[in-house]
PyMOL Python script that loads the backbone (N, CA, C, O; Angstrom):
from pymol import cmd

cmd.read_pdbstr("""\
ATOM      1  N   UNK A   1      27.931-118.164 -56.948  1.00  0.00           N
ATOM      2  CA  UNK A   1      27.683-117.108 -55.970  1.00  0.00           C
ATOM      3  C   UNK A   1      27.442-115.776 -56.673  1.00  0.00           C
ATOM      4  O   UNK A   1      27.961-115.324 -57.693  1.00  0.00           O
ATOM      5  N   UNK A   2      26.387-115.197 -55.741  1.00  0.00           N
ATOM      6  CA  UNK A   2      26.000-113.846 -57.064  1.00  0.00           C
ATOM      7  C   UNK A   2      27.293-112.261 -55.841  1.00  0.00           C
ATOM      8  O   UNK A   2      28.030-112.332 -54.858  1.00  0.00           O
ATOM      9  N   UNK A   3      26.948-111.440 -56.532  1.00  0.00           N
ATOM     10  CA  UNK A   3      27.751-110.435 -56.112  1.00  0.00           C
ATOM     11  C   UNK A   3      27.881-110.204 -54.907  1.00  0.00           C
ATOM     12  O   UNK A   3      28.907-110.132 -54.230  1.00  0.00           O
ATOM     13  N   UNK A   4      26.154-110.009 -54.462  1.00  0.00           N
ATOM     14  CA  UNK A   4      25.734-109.396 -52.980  1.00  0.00           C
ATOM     15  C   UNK A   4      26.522-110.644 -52.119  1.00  0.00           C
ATOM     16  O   UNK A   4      27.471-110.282 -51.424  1.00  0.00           O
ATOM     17  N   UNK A   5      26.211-111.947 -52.130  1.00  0.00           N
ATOM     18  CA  UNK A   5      27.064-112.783 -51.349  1.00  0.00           C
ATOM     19  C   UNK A   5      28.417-113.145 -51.056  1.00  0.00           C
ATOM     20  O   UNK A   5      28.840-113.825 -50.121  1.00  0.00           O
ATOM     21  N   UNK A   6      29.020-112.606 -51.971  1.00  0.00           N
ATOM     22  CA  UNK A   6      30.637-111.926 -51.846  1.00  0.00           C
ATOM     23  C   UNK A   6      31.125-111.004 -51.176  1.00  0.00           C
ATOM     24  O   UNK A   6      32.295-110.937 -50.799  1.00  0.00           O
ATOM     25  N   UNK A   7      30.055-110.035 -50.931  1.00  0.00           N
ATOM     26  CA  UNK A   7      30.159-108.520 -50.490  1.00  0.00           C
ATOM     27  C   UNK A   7      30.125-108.901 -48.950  1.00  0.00           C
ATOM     28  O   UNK A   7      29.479-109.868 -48.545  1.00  0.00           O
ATOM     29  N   UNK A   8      30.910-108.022 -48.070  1.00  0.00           N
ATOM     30  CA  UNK A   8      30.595-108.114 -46.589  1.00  0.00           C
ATOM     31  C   UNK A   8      29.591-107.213 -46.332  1.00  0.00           C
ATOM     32  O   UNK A   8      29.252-106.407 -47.199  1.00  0.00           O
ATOM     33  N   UNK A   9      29.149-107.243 -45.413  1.00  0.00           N
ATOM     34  CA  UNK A   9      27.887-106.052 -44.736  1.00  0.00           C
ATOM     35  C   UNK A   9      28.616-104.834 -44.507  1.00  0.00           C
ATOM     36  O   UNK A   9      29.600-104.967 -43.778  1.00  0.00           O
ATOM     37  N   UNK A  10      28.316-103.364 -45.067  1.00  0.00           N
ATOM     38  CA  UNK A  10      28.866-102.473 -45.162  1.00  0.00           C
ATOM     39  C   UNK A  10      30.225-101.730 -46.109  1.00  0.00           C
ATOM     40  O   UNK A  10      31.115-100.882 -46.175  1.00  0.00           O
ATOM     41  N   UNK A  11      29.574-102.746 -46.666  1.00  0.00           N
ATOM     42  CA  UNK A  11      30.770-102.966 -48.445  1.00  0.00           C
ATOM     43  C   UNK A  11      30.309-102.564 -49.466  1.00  0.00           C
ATOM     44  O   UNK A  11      29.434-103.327 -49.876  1.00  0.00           O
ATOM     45  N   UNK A  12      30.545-101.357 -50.356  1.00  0.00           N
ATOM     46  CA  UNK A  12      29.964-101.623 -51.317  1.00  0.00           C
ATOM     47  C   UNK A  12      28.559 -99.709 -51.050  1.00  0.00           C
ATOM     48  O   UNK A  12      28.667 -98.843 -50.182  1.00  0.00           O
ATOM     49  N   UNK A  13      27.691 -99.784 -51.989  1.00  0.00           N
ATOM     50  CA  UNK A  13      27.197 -98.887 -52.386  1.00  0.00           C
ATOM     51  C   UNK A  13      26.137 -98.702 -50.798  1.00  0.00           C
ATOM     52  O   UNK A  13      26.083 -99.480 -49.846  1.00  0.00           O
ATOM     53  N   UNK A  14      25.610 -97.764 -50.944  1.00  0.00           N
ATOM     54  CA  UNK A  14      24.529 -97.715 -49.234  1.00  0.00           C
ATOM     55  C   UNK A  14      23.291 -98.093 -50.788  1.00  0.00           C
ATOM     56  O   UNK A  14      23.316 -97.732 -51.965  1.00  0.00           O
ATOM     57  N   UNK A  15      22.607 -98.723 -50.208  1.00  0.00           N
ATOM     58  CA  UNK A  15      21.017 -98.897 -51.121  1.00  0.00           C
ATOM     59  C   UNK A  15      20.555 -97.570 -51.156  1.00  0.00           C
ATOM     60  O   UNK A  15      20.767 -96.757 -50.256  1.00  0.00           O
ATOM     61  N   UNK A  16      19.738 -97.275 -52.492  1.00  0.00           N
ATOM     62  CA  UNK A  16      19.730 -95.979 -52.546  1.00  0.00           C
ATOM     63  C   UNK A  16      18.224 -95.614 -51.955  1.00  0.00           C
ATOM     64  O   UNK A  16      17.808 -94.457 -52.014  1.00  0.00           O
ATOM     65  N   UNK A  17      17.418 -96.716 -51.366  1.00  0.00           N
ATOM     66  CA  UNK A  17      16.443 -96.348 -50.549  1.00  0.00           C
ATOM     67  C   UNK A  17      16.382 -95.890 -49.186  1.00  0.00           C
ATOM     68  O   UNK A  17      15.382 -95.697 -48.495  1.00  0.00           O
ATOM     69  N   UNK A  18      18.433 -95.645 -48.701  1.00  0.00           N
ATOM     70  CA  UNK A  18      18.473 -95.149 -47.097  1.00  0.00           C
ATOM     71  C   UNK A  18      18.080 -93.433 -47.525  1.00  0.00           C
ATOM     72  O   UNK A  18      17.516 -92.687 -46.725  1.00  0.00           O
ATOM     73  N   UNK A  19      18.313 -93.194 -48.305  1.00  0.00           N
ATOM     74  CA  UNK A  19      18.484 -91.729 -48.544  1.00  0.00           C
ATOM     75  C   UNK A  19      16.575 -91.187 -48.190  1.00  0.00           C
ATOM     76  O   UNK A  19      16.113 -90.168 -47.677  1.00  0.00           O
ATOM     77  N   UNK A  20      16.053 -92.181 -48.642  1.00  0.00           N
ATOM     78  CA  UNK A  20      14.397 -91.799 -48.670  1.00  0.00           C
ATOM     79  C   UNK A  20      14.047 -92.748 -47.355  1.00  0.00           C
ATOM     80  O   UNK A  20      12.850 -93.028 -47.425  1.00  0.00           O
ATOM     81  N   UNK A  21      14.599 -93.291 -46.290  1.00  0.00           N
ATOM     82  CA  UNK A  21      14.256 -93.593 -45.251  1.00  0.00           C
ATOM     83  C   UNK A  21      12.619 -92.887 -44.370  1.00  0.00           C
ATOM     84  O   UNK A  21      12.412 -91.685 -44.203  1.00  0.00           O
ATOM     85  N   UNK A  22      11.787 -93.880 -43.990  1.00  0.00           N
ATOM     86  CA  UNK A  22      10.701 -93.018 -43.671  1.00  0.00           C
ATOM     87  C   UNK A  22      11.030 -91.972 -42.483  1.00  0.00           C
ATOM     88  O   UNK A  22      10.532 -90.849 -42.565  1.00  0.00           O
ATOM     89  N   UNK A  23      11.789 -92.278 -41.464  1.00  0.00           N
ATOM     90  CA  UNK A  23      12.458 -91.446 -40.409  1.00  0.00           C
ATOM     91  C   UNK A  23      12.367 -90.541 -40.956  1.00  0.00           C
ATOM     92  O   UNK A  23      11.375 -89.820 -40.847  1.00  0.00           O
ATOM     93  N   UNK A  24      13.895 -90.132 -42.134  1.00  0.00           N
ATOM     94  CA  UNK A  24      14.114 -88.774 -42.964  1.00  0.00           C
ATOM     95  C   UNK A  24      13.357 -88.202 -43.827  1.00  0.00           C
ATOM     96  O   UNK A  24      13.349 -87.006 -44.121  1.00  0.00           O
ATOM     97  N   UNK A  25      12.678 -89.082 -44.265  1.00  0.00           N
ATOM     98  CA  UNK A  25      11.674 -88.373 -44.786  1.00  0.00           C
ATOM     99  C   UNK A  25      10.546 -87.893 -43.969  1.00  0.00           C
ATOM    100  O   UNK A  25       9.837 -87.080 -44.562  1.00  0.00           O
ATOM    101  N   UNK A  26      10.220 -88.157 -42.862  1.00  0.00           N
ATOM    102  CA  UNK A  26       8.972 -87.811 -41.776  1.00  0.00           C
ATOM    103  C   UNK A  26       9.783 -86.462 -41.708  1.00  0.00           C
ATOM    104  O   UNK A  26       9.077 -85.538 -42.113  1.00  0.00           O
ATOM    105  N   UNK A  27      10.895 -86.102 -41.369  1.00  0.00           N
ATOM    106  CA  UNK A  27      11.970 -85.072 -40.971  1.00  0.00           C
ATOM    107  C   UNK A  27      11.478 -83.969 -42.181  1.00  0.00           C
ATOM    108  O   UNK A  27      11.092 -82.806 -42.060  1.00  0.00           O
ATOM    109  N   UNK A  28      11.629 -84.703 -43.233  1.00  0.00           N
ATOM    110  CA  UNK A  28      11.790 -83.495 -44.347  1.00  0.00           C
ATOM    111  C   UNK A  28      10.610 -82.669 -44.362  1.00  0.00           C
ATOM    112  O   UNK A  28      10.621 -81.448 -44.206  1.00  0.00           O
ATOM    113  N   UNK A  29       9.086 -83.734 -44.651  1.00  0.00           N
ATOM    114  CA  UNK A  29       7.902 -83.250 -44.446  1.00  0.00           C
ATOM    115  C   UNK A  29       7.473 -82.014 -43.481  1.00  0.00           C
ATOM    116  O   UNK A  29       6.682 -81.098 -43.703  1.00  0.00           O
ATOM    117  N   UNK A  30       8.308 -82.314 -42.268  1.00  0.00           N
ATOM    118  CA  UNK A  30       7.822 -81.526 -41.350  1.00  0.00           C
ATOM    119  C   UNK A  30       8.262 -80.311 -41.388  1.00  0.00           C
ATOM    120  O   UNK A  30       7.663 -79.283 -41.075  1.00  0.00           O
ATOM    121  N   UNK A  31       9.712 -80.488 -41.918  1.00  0.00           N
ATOM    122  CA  UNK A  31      10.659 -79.032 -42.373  1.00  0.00           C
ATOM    123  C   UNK A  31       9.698 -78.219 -43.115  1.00  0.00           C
ATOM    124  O   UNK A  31       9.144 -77.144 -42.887  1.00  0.00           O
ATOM    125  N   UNK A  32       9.659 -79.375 -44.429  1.00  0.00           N
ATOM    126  CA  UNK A  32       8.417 -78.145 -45.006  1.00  0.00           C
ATOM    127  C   UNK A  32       7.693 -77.580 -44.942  1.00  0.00           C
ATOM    128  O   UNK A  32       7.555 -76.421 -45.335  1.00  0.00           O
ATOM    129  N   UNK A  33       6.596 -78.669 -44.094  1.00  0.00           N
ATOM    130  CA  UNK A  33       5.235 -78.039 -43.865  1.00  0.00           C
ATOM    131  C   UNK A  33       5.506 -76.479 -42.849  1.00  0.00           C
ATOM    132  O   UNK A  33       4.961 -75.381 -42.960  1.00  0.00           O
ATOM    133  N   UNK A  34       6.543 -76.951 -41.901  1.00  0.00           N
ATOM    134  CA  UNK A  34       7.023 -75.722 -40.908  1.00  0.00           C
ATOM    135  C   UNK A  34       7.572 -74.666 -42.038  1.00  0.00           C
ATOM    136  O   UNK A  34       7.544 -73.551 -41.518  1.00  0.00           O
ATOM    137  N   UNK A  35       7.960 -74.604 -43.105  1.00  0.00           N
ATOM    138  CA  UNK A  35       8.166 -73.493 -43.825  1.00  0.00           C
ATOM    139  C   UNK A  35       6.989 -72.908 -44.419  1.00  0.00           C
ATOM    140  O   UNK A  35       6.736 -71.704 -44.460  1.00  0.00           O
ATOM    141  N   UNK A  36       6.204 -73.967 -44.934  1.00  0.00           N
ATOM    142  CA  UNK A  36       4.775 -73.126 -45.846  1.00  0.00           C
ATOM    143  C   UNK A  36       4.154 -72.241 -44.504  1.00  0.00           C
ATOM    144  O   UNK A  36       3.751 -71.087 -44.651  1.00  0.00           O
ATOM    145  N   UNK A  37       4.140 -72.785 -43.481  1.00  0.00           N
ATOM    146  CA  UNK A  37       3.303 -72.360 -42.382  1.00  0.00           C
ATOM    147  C   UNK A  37       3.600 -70.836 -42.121  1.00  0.00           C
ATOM    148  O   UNK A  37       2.744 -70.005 -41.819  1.00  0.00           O
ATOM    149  N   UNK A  38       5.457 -70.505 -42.345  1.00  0.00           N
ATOM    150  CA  UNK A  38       6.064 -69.372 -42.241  1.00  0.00           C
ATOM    151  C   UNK A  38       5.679 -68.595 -42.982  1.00  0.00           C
ATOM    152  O   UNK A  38       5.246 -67.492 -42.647  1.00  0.00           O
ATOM    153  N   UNK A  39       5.806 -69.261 -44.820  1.00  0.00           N
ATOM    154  CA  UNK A  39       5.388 -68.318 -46.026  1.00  0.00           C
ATOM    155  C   UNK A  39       3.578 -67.878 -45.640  1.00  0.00           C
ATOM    156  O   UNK A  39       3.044 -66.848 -46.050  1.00  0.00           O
ATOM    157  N   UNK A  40       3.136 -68.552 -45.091  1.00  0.00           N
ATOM    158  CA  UNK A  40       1.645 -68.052 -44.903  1.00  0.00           C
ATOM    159  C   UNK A  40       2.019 -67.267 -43.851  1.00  0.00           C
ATOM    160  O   UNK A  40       1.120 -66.449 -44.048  1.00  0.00           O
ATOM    161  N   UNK A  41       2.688 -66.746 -42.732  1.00  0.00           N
ATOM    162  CA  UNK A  41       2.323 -65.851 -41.822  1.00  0.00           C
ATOM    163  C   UNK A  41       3.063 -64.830 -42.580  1.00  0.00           C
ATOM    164  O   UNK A  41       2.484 -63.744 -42.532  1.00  0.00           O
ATOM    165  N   UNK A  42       3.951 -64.822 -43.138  1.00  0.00           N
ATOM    166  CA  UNK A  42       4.557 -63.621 -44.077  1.00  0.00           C
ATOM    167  C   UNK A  42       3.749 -63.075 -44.714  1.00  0.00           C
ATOM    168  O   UNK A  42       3.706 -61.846 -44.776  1.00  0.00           O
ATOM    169  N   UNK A  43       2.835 -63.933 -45.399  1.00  0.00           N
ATOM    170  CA  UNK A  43       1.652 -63.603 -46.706  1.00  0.00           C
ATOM    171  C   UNK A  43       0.702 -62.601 -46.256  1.00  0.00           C
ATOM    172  O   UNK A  43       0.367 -61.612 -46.907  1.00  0.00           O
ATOM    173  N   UNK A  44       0.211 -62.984 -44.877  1.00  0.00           N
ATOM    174  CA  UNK A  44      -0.436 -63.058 -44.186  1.00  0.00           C
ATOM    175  C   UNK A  44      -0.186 -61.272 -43.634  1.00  0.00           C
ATOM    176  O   UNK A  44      -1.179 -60.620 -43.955  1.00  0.00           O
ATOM    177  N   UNK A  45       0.507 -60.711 -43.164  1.00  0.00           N
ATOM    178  CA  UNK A  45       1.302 -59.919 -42.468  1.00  0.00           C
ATOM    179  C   UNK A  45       2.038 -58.700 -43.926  1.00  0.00           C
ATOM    180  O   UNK A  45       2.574 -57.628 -43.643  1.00  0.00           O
ATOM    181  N   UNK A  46       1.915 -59.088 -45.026  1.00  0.00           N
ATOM    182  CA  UNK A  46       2.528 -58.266 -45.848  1.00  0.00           C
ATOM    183  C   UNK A  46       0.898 -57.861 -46.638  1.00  0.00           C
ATOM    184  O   UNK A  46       0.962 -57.069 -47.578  1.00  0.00           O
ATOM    185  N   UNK A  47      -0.363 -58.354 -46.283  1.00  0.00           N
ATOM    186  CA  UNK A  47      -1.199 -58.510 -47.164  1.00  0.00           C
ATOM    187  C   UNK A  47      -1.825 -56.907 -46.084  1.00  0.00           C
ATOM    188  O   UNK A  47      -2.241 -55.787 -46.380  1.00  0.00           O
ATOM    189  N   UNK A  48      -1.584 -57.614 -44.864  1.00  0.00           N
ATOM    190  CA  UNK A  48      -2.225 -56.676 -43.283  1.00  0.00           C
ATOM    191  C   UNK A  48      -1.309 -55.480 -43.723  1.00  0.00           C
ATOM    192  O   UNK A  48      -1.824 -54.450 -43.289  1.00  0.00           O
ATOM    193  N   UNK A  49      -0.704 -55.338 -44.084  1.00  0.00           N
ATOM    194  CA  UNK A  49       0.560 -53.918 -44.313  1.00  0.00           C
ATOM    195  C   UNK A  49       0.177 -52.976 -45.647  1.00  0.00           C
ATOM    196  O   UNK A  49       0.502 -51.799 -45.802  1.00  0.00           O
ATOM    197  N   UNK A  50      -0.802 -54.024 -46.804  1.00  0.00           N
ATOM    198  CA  UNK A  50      -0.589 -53.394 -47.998  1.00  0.00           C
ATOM    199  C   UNK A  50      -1.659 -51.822 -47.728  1.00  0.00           C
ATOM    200  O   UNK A  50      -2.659 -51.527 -47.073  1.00  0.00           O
ATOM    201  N   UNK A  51      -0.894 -51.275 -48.493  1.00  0.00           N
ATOM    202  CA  UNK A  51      -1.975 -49.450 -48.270  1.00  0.00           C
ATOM    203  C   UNK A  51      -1.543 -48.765 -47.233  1.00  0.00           C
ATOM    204  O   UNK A  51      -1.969 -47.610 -47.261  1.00  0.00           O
ATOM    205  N   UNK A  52      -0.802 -49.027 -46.235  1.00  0.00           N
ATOM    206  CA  UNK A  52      -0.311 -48.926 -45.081  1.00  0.00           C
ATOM    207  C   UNK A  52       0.932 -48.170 -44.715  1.00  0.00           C
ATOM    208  O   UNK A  52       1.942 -48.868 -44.815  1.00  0.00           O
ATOM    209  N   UNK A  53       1.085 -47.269 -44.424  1.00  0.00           N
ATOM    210  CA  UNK A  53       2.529 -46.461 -44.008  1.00  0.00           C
ATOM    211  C   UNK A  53       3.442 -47.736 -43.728  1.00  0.00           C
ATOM    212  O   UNK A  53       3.090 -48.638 -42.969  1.00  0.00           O
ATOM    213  N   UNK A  54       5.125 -47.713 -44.687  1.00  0.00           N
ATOM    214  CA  UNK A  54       5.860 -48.623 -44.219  1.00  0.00           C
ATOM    215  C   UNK A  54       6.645 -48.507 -43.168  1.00  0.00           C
ATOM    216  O   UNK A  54       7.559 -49.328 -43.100  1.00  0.00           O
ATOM    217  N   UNK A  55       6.523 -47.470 -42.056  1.00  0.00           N
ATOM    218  CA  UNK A  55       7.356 -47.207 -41.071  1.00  0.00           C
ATOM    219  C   UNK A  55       6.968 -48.428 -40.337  1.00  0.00           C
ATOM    220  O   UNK A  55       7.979 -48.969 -39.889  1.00  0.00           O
ATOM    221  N   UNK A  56       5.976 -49.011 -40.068  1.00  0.00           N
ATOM    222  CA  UNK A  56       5.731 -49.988 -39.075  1.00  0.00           C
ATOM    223  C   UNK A  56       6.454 -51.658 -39.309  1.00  0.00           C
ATOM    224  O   UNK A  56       6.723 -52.484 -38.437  1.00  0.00           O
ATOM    225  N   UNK A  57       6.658 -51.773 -41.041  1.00  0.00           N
ATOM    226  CA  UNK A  57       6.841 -52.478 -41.198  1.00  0.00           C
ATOM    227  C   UNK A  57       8.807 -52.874 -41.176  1.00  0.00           C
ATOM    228  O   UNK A  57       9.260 -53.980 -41.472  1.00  0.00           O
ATOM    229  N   UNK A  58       9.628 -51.712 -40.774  1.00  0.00           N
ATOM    230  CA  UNK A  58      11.209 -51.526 -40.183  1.00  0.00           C
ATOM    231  C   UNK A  58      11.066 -52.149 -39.018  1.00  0.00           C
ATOM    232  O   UNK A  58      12.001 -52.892 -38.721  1.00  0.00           O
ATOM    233  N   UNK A  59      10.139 -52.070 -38.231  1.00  0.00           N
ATOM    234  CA  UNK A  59      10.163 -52.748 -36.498  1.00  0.00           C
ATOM    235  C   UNK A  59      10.069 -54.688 -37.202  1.00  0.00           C
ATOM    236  O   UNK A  59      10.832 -55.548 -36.763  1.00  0.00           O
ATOM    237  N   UNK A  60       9.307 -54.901 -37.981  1.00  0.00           N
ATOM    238  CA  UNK A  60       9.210 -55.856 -38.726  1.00  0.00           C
ATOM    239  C   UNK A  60      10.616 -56.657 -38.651  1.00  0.00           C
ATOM    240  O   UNK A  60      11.001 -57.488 -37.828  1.00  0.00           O
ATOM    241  N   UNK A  61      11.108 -56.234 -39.547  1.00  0.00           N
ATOM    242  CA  UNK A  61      12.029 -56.115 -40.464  1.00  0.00           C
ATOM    243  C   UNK A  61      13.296 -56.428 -39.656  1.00  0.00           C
ATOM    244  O   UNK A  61      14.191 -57.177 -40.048  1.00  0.00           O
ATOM    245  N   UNK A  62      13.274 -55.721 -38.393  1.00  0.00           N
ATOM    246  CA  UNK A  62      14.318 -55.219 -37.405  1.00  0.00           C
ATOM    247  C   UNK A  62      15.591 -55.381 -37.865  1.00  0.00           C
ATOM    248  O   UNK A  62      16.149 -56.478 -37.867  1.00  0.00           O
ATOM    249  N   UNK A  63      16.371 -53.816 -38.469  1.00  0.00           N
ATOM    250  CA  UNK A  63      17.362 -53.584 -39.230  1.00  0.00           C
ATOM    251  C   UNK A  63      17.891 -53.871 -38.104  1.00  0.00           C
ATOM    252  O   UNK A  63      17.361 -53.904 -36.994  1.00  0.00           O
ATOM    253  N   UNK A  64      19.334 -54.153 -38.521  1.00  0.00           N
ATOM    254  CA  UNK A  64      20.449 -54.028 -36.607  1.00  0.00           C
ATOM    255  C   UNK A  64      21.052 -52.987 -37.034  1.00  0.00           C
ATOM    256  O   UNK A  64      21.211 -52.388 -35.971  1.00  0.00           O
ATOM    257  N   UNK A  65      21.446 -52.419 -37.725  1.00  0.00           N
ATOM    258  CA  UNK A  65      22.309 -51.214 -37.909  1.00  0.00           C
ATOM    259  C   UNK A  65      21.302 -49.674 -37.570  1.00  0.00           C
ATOM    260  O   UNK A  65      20.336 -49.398 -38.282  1.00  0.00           O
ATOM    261  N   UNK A  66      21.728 -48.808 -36.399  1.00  0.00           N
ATOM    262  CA  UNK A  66      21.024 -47.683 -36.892  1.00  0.00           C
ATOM    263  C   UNK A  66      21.213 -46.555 -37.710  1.00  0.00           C
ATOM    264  O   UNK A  66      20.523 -45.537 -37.767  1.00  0.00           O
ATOM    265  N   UNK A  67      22.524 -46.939 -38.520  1.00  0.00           N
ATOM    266  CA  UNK A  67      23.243 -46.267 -39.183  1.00  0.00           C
ATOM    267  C   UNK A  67      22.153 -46.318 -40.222  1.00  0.00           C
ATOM    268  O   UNK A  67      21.445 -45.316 -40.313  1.00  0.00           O
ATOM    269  N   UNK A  68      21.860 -47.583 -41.208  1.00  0.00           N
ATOM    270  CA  UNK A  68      21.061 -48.344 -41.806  1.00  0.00           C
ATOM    271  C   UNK A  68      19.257 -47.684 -41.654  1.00  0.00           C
ATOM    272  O   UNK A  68      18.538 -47.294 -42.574  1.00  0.00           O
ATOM    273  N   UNK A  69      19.008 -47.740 -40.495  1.00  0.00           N
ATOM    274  CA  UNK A  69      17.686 -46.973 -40.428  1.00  0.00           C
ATOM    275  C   UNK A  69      17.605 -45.529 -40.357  1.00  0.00           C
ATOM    276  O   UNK A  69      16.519 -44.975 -40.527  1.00  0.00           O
ATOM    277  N   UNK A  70      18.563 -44.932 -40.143  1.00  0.00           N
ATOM    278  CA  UNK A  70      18.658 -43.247 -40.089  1.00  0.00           C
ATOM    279  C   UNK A  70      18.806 -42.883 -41.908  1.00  0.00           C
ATOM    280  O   UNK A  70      18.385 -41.814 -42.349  1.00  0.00           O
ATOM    281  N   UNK A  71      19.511 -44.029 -42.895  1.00  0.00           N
ATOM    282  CA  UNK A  71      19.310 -44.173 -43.804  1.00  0.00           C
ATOM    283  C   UNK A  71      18.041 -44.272 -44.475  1.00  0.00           C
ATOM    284  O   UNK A  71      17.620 -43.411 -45.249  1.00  0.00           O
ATOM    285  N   UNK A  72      17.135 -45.867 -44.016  1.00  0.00           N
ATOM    286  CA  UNK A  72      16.027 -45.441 -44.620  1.00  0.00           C
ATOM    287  C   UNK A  72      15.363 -45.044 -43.847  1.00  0.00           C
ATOM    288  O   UNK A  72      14.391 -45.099 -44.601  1.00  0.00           O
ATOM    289  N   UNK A  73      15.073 -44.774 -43.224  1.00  0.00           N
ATOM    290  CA  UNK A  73      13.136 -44.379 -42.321  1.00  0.00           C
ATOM    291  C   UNK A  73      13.243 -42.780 -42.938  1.00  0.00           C
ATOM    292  O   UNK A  73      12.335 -42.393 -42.203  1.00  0.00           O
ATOM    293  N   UNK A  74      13.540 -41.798 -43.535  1.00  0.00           N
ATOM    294  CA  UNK A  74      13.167 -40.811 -44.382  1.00  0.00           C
ATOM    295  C   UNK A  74      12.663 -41.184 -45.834  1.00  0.00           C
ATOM    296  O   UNK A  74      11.764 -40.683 -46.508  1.00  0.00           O
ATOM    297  N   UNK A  75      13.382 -42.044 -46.051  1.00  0.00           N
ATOM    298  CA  UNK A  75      12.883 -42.619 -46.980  1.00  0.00           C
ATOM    299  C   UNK A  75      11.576 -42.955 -47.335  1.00  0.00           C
ATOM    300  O   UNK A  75      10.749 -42.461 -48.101  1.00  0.00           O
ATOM    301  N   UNK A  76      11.598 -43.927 -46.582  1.00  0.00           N
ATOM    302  CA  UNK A  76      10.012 -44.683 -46.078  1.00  0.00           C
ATOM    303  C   UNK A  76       9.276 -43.477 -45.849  1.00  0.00           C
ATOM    304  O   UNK A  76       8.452 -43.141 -46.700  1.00  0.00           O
ATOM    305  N   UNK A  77       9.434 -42.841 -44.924  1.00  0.00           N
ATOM    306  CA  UNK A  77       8.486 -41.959 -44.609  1.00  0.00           C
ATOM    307  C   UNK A  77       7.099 -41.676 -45.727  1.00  0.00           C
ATOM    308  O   UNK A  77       7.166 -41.173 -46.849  1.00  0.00           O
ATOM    309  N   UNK A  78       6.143 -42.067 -45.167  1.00  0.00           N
ATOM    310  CA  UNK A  78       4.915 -41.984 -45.393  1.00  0.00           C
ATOM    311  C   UNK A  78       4.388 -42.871 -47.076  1.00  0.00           C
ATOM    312  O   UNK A  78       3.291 -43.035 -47.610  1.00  0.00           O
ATOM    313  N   UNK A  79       5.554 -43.195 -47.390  1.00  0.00           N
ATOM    314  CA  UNK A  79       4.944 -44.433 -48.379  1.00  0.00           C
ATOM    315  C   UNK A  79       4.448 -45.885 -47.661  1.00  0.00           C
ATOM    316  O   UNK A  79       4.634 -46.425 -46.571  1.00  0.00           O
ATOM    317  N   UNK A  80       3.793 -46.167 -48.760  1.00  0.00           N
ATOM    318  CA  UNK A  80       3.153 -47.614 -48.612  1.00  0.00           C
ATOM    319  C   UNK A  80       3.846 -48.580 -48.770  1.00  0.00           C
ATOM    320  O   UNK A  80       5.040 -48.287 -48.720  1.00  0.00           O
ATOM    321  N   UNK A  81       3.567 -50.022 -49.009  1.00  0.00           N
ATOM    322  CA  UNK A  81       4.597 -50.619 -49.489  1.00  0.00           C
ATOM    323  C   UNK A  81       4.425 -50.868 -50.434  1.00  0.00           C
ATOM    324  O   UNK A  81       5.542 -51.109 -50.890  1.00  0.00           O
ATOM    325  N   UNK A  82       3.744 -51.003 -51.152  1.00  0.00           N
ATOM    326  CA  UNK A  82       3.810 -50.948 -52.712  1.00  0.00           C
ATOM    327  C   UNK A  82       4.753 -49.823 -53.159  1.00  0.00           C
ATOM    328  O   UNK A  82       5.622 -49.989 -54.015  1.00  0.00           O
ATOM    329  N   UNK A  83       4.558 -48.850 -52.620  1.00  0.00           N
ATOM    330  CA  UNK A  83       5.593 -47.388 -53.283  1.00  0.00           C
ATOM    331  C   UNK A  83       6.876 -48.190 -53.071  1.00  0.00           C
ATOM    332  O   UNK A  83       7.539 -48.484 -54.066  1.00  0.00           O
ATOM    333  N   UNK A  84       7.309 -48.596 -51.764  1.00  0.00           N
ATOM    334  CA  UNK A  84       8.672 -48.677 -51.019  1.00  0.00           C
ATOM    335  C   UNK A  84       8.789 -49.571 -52.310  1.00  0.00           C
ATOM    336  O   UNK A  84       9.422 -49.132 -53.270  1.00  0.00           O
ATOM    337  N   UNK A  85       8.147 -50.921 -52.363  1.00  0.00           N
ATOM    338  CA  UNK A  85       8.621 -52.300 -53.180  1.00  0.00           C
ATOM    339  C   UNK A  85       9.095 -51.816 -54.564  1.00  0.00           C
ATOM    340  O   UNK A  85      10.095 -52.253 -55.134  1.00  0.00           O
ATOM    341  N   UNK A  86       8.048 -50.612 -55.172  1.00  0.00           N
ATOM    342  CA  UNK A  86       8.437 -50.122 -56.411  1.00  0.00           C
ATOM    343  C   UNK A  86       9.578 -49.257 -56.419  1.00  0.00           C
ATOM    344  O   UNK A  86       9.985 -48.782 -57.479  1.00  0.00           O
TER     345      UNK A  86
END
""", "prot")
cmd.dss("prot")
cmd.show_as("cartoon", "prot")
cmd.util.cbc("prot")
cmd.orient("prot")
């Protein structure tokens, strides 16, 4: 008798092909692709901003503190975002 036929069902190691299951993996794919999709509207939206006064881009951003924005929005004031980033 070899090992596996000794073993009861649910004994023993999980096969290490549940982990890559096509289910979970259909799951993962989609996670991702739903993230690149995000990094492109970010890309997308920071590219539309560049040269651009960064005050618009705080509504963006949406600080919750207004303690926090009374902080920066003088700041910001009338830089770009390249200035702000630098």
């Amino acid at each position: 008798m070899t090992k596996t036929e000794l073993r009861k069902p649910g004994e023993g190691f999980k096969p290490y092909a549940v982990k890559y299951h096509p289910s979970r993996l259909h799951k993962q794919v989609q996670d991702a692709a739903a993230d690149c999709d995000e990094l492109v509207r970010e890309g997308e939206m920071i590219k539309a901003l560049q040269g651009k006064s960064v005050v618009p881009l705080i509504g963006w951003i949406m600080l919750g503190s207004v303690r926090v924005q009374g902080l920066v929005m003088p700041w910001l004031e009338g830089r770009t975002l390249e200035e702000a980033v630098l």
